[in-house]
C-alpha positions in Angstrom: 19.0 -2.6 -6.6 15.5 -1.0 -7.8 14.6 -4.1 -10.1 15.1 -6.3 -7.0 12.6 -3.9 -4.9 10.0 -4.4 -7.4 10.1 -8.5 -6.4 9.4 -7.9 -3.1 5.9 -7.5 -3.6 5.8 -10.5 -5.7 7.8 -12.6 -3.4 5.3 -11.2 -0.5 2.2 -12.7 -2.1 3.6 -16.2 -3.0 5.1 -16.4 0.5 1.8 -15.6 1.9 -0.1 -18.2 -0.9 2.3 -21.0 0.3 0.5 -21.2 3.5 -2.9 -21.4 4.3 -4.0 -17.9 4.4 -4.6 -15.9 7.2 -7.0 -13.0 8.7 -5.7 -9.8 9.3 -4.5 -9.0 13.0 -5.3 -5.9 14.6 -2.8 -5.3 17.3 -5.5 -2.7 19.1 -7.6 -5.8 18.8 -10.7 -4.7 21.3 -10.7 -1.1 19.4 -12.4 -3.4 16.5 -14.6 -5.4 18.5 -16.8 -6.9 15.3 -13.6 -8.4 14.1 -12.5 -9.4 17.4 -15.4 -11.6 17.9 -19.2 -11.5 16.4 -20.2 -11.9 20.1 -19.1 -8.1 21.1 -22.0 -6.6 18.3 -24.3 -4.2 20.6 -22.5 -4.2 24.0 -22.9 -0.2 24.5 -25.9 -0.3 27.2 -28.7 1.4 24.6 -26.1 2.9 22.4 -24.3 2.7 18.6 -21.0 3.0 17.4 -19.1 4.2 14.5 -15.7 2.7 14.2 -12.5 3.3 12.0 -9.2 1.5 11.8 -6.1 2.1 9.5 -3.2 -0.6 9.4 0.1 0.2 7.8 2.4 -2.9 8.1 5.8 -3.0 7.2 6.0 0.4 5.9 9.7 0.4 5.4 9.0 -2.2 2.5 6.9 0.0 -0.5 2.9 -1.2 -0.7 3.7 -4.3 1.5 0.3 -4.7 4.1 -2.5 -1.7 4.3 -5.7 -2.6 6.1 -8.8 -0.7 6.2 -12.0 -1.2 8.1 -15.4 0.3 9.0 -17.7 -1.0 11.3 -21.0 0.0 12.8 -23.1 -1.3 15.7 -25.6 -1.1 18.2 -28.1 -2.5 20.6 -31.3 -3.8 20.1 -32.5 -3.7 24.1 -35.9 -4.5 23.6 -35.1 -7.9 22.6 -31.5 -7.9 24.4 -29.5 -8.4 21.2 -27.7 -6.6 19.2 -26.3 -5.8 15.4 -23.5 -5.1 13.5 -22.0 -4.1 10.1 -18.7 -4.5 8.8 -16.4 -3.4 5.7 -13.0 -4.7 5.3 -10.0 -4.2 2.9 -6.6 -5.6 2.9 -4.3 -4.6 0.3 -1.3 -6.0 -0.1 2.1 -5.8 -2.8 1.1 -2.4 -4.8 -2.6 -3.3 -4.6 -1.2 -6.6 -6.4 -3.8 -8.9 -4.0 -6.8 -7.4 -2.7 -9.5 -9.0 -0.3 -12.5 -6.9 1.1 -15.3 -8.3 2.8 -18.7 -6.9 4.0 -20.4 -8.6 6.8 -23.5 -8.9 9.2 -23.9 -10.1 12.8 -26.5 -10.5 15.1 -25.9 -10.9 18.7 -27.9 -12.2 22.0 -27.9 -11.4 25.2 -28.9 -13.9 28.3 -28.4 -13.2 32.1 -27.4 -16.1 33.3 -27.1 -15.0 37.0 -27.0 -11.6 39.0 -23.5 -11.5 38.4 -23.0 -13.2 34.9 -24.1 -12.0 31.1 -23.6 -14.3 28.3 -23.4 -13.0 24.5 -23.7 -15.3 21.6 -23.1 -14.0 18.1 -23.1 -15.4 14.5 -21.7 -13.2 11.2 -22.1 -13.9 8.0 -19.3 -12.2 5.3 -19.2 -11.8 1.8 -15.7 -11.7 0.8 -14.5 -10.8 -2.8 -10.6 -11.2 -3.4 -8.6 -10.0 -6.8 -5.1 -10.3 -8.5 -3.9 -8.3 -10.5 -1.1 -10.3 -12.4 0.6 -6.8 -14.0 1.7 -5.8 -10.6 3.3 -9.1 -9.8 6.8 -10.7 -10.8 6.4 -14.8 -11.5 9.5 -17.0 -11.0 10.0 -18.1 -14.5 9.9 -14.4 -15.5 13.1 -13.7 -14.0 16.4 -13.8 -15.8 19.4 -13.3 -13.5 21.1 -12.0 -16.5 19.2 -8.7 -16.6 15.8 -8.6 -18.7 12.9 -10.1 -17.2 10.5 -12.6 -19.5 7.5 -10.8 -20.5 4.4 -13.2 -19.3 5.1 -16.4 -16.8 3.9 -19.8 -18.3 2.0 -20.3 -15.4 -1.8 -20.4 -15.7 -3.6 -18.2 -13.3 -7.2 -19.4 -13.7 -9.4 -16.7 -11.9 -7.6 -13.1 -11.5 -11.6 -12.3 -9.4 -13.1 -14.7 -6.7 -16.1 -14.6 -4.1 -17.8 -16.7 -1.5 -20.1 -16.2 1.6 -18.6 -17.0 4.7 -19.6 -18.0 8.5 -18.1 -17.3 12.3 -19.7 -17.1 15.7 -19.0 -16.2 19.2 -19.4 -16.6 22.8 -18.5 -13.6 25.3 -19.3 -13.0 29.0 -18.7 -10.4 32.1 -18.6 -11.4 35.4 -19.1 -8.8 37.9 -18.5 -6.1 35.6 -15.2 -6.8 36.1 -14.4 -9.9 34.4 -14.8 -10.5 31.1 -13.5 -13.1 27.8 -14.7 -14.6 24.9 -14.5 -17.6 22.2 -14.9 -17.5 18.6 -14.6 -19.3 15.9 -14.5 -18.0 12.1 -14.3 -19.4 9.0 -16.7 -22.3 9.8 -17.3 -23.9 6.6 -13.3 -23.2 5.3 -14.3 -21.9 1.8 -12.0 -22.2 -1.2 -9.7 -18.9 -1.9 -7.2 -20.5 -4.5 -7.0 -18.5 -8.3 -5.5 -21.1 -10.0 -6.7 -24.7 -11.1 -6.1 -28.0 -9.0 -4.9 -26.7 -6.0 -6.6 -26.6 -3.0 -5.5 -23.8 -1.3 -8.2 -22.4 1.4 -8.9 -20.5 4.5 -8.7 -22.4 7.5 -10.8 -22.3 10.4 -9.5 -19.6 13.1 -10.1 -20.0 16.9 -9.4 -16.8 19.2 -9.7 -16.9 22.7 -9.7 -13.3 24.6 -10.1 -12.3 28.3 -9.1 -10.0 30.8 -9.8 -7.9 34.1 -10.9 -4.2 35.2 -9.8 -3.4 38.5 -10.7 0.4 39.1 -8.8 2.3 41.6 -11.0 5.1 43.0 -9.7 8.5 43.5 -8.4 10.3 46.6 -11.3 13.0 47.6 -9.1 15.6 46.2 -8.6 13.9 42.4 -11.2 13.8 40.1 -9.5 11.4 37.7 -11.1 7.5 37.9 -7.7 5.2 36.9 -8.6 1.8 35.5 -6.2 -1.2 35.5 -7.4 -3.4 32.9 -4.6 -6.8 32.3 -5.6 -9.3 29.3 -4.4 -11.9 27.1 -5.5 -12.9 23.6 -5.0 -16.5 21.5 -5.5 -17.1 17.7 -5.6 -20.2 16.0 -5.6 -20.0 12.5 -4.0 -23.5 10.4 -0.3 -24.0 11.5 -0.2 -20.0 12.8 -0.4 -19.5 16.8 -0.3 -16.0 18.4 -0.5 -15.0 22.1 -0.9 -11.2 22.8 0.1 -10.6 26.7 -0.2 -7.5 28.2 -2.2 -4.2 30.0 -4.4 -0.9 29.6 -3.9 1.7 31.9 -7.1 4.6 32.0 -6.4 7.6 33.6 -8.9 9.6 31.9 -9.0 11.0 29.5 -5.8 9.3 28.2 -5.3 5.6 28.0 -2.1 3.4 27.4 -1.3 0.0 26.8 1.7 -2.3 26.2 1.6 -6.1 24.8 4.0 -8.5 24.2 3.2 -10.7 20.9 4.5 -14.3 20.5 4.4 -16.3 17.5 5.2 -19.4 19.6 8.1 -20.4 17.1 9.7 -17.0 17.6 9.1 -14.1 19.7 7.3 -11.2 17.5 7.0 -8.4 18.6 6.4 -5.7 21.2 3.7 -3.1 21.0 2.9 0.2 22.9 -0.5 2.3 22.8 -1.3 5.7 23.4 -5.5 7.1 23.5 -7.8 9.8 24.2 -10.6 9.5 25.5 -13.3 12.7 25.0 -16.6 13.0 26.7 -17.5 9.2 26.7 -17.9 9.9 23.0 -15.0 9.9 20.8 -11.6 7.8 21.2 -8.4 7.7 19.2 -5.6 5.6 19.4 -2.3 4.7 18.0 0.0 2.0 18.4 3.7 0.9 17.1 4.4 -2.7 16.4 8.5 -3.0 17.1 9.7 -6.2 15.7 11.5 -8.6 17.7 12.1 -11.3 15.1 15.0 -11.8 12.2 12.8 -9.2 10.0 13.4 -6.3 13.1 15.5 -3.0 11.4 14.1 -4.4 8.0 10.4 -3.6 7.7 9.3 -0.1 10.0 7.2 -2.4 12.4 3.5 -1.4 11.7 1.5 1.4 12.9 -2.0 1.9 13.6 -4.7 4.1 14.0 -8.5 4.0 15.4 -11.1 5.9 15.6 -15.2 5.6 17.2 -17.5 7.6 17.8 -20.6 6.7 20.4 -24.1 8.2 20.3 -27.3 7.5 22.3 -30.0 6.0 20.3 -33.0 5.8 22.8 -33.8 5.2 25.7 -35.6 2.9 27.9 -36.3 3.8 30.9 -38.4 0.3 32.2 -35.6 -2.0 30.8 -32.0 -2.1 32.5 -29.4 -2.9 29.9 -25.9 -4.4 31.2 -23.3 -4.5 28.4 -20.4 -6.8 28.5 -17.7 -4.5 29.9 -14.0 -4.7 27.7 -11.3 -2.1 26.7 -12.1 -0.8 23.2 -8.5 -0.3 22.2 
């Protein structure tokens, strides 16, 4: 049974390399705003961040999807924009394929009435993937009789690849209480295949978010603000649809959340959140993907963690700074 375990990392990657590939998914998707949508860079009213996220996915299979990320931002209010920074690594199959990325964005802000702010952002990311063939079992390596072949006859013709890539972003508040956002990444759908002739790429992605925050004030006698925040979020990526439904509860200093995640051919997955909140500074979060599809019992769902960390910069007395208002979990 051990020799069969050591396929699945194989089998993971050329599963994954039979489709058009796909961007990680962070199912605490506003706690990493920059990936969420280039649009989001600087909205902390004359403030930066520091942000961390960890993504263990399908731990129950050995080495199958780790993600890590690191993110900085912050506003720019004397020319109402903002910028960001962001490191990325996916690892998936025993470090087997590898894709990190380091981008920059640069976001704008317009007040389009007394009630409506409009953010437009563009990123630009450098992305370098890598194989690493030892890790990997091909198909006309294995002999069902016992010994596997010792090299595959297929021709991997690049085990190292990079390109610059481009995405961009609309969001907006309303009231600060409603709030949403387009983007679109991927623009110019670069090339990510490692072997010759085939035209394997990544496709253009389109995500769609929005939501509400209705806050409930306290009775005289609580001191404890609660704030109902319901949202929805859409990706688009080639053939790959996903719709995220579901709510934030604040009570401070803790905050909790529950989404339900469909996959349009077949329901995915359920997820719950719990997070701290300290001194408007520092949050922390976890969440538990539980799998509702044929792979639930089979794969340990996927956990994650963030992390951020908010500081004033400067400030600005003279000009009045409204930041597009959205959960950061």
């Amino acid at each position: 049974m051990k020799e069969y375990l050591n396929w699945i990392p194989a089998l993971l990657f050329f599963f994954t390399a039979g489709m058009q590939a796909q961007d990680v998914s962070f199912s605490q998707f506003y706690s990493s705003p920059l990936q969420l949508n280039p649009a989001l860079a600087g909205q902390l009213e004359q403030c930066a961040r520091i942000g961390l996220n960890y993504r263990n996915q399908w731990p129950a299979i050995p080495d199958a999807y780790q993600t890590y990320q690191v993110t900085y931002d912050q506003t720019l209010s004397s020319i109402n924009s903002g910028f960001g920074l962001l490191v990325n690594s996916d690892r998936q199959g025993s470090n087997a394929y590898v894709v990190n990325q380091a981008g920059g964005i640069f976001s704008h802000q317009i007040k389009a009435t007394e009630k409506i702010v409009v953010s437009a952002g563009m990123q630009a990311t450098y992305y370098q993937n890598s194989l690493n063939t030892e890790e990997l079992v091909f198909a006309d390596q294995i002999n069902i009789g016992g010994t596997d072949e010792p090299s595959p006859t297929g021709i991997i013709a690049n085990e190292t690849q990079s390109f610059v890539d481009f995405s961009g972003g609309l969001a907006f508040d309303y009231d600060n209480k409603y709030y949403g956002g387009l983007a679109v990444h991927h623009m110019t759908e670069p090339s990510n295949s490692f072997t010759e002739n085939d035209e394997n790429y990544l496709s253009m992605k389109y995500t769609i978010h929005g939501g509400a925050m209705y806050k409930i004030e306290p009775a005289i006698y609580e001191k404890k603000t609660k704030v109902i925040s319901p949202n929805f979020l859409y990706v688009q990526q080639g053939k790959y649809h996903q719709l995220n439904l579901g709510l934030y509860a604040h009570i401070k200093p803790f905050i909790f959340g529950g989404w339900f995640r469909h996959n349009f051919e077949n329901p995915d997955a359920t997820i719950i959140l719990l997070g701290l909140q300290l001194d408007n500074k520092w949050k922390v979060g976890y969440s538990y993907d539980y799998s509702l599809s044929a792979l639930s019992g089979n794969t340990g769902g996927a956990h994650e963690i963030s992390l951020s960390y908010r500081f004033c910069i400067y400030v600005e007395k003279s000009r009045e700074v409204r930041a597009i208002k959205c959960p950061e979990f």
